[in-house]
C-alpha positions in Angstrom: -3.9 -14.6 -21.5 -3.4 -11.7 -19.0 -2.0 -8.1 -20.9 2.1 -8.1 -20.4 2.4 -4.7 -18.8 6.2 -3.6 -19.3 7.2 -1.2 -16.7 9.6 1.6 -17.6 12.8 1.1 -19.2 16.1 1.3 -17.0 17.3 5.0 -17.2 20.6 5.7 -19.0 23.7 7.0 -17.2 22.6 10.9 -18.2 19.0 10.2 -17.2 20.6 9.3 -13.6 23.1 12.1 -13.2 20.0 14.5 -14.8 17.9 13.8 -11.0 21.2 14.0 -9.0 22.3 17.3 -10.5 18.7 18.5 -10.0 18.7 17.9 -5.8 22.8 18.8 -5.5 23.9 20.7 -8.8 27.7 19.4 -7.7 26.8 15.8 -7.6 28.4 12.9 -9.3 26.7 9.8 -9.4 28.2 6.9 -7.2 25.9 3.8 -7.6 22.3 3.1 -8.9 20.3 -0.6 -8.4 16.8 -1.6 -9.2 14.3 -2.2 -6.3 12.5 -5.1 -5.8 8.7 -4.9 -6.2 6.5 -2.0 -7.8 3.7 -3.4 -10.3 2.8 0.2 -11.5 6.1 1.4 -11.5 10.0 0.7 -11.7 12.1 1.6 -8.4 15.6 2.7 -8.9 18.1 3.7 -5.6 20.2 6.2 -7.0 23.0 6.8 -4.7 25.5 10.5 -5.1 28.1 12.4 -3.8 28.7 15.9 -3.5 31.8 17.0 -5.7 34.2 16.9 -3.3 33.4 13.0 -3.2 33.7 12.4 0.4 31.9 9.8 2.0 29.9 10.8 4.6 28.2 12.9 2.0 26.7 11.0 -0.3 22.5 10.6 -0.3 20.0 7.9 -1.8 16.8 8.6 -3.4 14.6 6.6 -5.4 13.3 7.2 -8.5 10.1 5.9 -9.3 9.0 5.8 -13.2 5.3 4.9 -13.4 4.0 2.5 -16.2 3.3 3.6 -19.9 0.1 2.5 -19.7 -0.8 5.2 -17.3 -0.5 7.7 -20.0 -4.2 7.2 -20.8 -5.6 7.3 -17.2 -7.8 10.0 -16.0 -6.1 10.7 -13.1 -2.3 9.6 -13.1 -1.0 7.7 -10.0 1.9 9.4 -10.0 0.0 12.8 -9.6 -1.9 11.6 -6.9 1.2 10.1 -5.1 2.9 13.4 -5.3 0.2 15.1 -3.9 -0.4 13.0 -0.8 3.5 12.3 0.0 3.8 16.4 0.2 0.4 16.3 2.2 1.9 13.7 4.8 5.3 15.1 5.0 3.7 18.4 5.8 2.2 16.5 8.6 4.9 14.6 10.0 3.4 10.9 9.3 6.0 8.1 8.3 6.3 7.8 4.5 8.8 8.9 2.1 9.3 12.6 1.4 8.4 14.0 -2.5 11.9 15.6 -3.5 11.2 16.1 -7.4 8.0 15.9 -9.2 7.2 17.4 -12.5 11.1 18.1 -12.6 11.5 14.7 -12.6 9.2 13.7 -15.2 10.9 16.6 -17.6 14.2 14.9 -17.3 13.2 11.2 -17.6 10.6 11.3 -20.6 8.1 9.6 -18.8 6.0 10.4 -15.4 8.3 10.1 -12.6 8.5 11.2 -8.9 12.1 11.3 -7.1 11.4 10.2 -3.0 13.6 10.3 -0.1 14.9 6.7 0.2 13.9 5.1 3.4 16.8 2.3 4.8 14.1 -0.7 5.5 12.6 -3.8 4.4 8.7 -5.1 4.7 8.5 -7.7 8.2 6.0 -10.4 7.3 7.5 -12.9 10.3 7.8 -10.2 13.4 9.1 -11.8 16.4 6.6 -10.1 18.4 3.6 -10.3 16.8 1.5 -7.9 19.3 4.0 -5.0 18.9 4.2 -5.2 15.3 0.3 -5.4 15.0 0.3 -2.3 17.7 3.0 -0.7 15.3 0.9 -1.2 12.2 -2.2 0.2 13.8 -0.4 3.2 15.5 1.3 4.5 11.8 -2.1 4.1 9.9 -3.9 5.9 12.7 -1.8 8.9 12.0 -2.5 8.7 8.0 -6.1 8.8 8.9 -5.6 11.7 11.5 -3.9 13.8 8.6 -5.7 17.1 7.6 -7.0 17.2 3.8 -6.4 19.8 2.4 -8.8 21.3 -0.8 -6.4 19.8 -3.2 -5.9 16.3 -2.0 -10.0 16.1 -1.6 -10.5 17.1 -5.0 -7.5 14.3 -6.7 -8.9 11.2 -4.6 -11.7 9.1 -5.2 -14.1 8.3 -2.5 -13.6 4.1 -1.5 -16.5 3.3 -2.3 -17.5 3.2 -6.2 -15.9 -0.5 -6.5 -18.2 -2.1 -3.5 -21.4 -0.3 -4.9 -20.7 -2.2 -8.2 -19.6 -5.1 -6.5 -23.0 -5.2 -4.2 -25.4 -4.2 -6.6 -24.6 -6.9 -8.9 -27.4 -9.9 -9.1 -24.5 -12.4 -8.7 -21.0 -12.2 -7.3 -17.8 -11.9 -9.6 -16.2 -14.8 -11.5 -13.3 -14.5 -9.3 -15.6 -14.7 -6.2 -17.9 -17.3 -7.8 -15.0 -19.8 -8.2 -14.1 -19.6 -4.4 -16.4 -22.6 -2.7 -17.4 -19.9 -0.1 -17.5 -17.0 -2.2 -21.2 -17.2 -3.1 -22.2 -17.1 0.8 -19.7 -14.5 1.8 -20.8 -12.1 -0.7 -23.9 -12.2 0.2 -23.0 -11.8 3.4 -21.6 -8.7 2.8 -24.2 -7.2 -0.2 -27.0 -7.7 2.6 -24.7 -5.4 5.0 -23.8 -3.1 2.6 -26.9 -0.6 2.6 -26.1 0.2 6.4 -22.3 0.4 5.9 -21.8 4.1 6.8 -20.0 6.0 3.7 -17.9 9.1 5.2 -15.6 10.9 3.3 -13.7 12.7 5.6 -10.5 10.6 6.1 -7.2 9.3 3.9 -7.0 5.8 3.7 -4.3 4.1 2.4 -6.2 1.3 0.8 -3.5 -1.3 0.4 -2.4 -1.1 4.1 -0.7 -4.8 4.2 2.9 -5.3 5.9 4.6 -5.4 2.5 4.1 -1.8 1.9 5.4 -0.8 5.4 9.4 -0.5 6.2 10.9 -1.7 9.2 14.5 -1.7 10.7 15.4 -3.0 14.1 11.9 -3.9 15.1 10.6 -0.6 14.3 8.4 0.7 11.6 10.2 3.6 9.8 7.6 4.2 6.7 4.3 3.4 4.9 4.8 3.3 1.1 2.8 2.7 -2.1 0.4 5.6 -2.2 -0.2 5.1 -5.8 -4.2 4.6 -5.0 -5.2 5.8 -1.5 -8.7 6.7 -1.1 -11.0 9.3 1.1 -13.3 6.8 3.2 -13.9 4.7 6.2 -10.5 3.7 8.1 -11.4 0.9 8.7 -10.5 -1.0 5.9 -7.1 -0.3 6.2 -7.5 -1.9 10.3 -9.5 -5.0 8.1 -6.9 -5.0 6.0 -4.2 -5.3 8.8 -6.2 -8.4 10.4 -7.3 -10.3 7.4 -4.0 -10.3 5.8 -2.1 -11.3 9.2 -5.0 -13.9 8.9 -4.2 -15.6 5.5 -0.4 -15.6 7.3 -1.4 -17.5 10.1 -1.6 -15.3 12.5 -4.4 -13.9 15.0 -4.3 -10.4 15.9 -7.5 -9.2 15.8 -7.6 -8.4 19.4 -4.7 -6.4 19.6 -5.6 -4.5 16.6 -9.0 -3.6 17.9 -7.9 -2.7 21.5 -5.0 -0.5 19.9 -7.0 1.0 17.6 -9.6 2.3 20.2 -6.5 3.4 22.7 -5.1 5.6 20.2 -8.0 7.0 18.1 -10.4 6.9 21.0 -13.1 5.8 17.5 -14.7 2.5 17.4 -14.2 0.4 13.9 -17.4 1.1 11.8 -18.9 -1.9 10.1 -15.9 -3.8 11.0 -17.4 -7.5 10.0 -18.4 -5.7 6.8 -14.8 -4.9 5.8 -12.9 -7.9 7.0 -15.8 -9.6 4.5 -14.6 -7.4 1.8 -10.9 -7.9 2.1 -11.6 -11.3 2.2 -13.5 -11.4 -0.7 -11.0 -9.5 -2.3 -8.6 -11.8 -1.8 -10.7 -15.1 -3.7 -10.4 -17.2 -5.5 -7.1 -18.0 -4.7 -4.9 -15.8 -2.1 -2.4 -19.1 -3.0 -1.0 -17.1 -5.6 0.7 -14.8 -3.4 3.1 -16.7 -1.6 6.2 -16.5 -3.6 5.5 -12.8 -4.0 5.1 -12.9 0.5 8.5 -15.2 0.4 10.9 -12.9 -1.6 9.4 -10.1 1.1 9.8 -11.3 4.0 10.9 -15.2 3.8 7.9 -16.7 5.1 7.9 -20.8 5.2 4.4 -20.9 3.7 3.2 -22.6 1.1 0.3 -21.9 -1.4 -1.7 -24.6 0.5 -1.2 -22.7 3.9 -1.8 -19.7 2.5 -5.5 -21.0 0.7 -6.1 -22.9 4.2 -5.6 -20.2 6.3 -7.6 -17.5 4.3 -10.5 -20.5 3.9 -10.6 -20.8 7.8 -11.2 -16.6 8.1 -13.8 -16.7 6.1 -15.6 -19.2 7.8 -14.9 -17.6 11.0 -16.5 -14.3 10.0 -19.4 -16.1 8.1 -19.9 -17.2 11.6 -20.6 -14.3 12.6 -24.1 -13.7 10.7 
């Protein structure tokens, strides 16, 4: 059986004033609730009010405890998110703002960041599915535009490591073995991968998928989750974009491309090559998902649609070669 990973325990009232002081040192707590989501970490609104207690004073921000097990990892996630939320707020690109960091982590006994919170929810079913794709490609293209700095080259990984394991292998993973096309797409994929070009020189999200984006009114207001972004080629966060609108249903390649090439005035590098990795990322069974994509974003899928529809985009780009 899989490891149970227990995230965080709920802070006390004192842990929650403890934050709230820290930002305003005459606030009084007004509400807290848990947000939904979060594997690595527990997500926790915490709402206050300036002494005087009126109204139109109060602030949100989220607290975000990171997992026990982290403890042991080399590089913590919750250092690197600190470091690139600073880096992108610096720079103007949509994503929370880092309000506490170490500060944090003194008053809650456990690694913890304090964030701006960010009035949205994820929009899996947009009503206009050109916009929203031209939205999605238009935020990530200012990620990848985003100056590094010395510090934030040194704390990331390159994106790479993972494939070169993954393509140097003799035979595909389990997980890809038990997918009926997982066999052929992989070595679709291992045979492109001494060509793929391997540049370092731009922040990548890495988990660039509708459910870590924020949206109010039609418009996206943030990019969160940068627990494990990566210096590499942008273009897996654009393949990541498609092949995930893919296993929804939904066809946007074209509109990605074309708005990808207005804005950044780049061409996608290797683009076959990283829709084929996403996709093989998602085997065997993207299925598994859907009740995870439902309490997002209420999408009338099923695990069957889900399976069918990711099935039908790897054929499609096994066409291709």
């Amino acid at each position: 059986m899989p490891e149970i990973r227990e995230l965080a325990p709920k802070p006390t009232p004192e842990q929650f004033a403890s934050p709230a002081k820290a930002v305003d040192s005459s606030a009084e707590v007004v509400s807290t609730r848990r947000l939904t989501g979060g594997i690595s970490c527990r997500m926790d609104v915490l709402e206050f009010a300036a002494s005087n207690g009126k109204a139109e004073d109060t602030q949100q921000v989220v607290v975000r405890q990171y997992g026990p097990w982290h403890e042991s990892d080399e590089l913590h996630p919750g250092t690197v998110e600190a470091a690139v939320l600073d880096l992108l707020d610096r720079n103007g690109v949509a994503a929370p703002s880092l309000i506490l960091d170490k500060k944090a982590t003194r008053i809650m006994g456990n690694r913890t960041i304090v964030t701006s919170f960010i009035d949205g929810r994820p929009e899996l079913v947009p009503q206009d599915e050109r916009n929203w794709s031209e939205q999605l490609v238009a935020a990530v293209s200012k990620v990848h535009n985003t100056p590094l700095t010395p510090k934030v080259k040194k704390l990331l990984p390159n994106l790479y490591s993972g494939f070169d394991r993954l393509f140097t292998r003799d035979e595909p993973t389990d997980n890809i073995s038990q997918h009926p096309l997982g066999h052929d797409l992989w070595q679709a994929a291992k045979d492109l991968w001494p060509s793929v070009g391997k540049t370092e020189d731009y922040l990548v999200h890495a988990d660039y998928w509708p459910g870590n984006t924020l949206w109010k009114d039609g418009e996206l207001f943030a990019i969160v989750d940068w627990e494990e972004p990566r210096l590499g080629e942008p273009t897996w966060d654009i393949a990541v974009i498609v092949q995930d609108a893919a296993c929804f249903g939904m066809d946007i390649e074209e509109a990605v491309i074309s708005q990808h090439r207005i804005i950044s005035g780049r061409t996608l590098k290797d683009y076959d090559f990283w829709r084929m990795s996403v996709a093989l990322s998602e085997m065997p069974d993207p299925g598994v998902w859907v009740d995870g994509y439902r309490a997002l974003g209420g999408i009338a899928l099923t695990a069957k649609n889900v399976r069918d529809n990711h099935t039908a985009s790897v054929e499609q780009l096994l066409a291709r070669v």
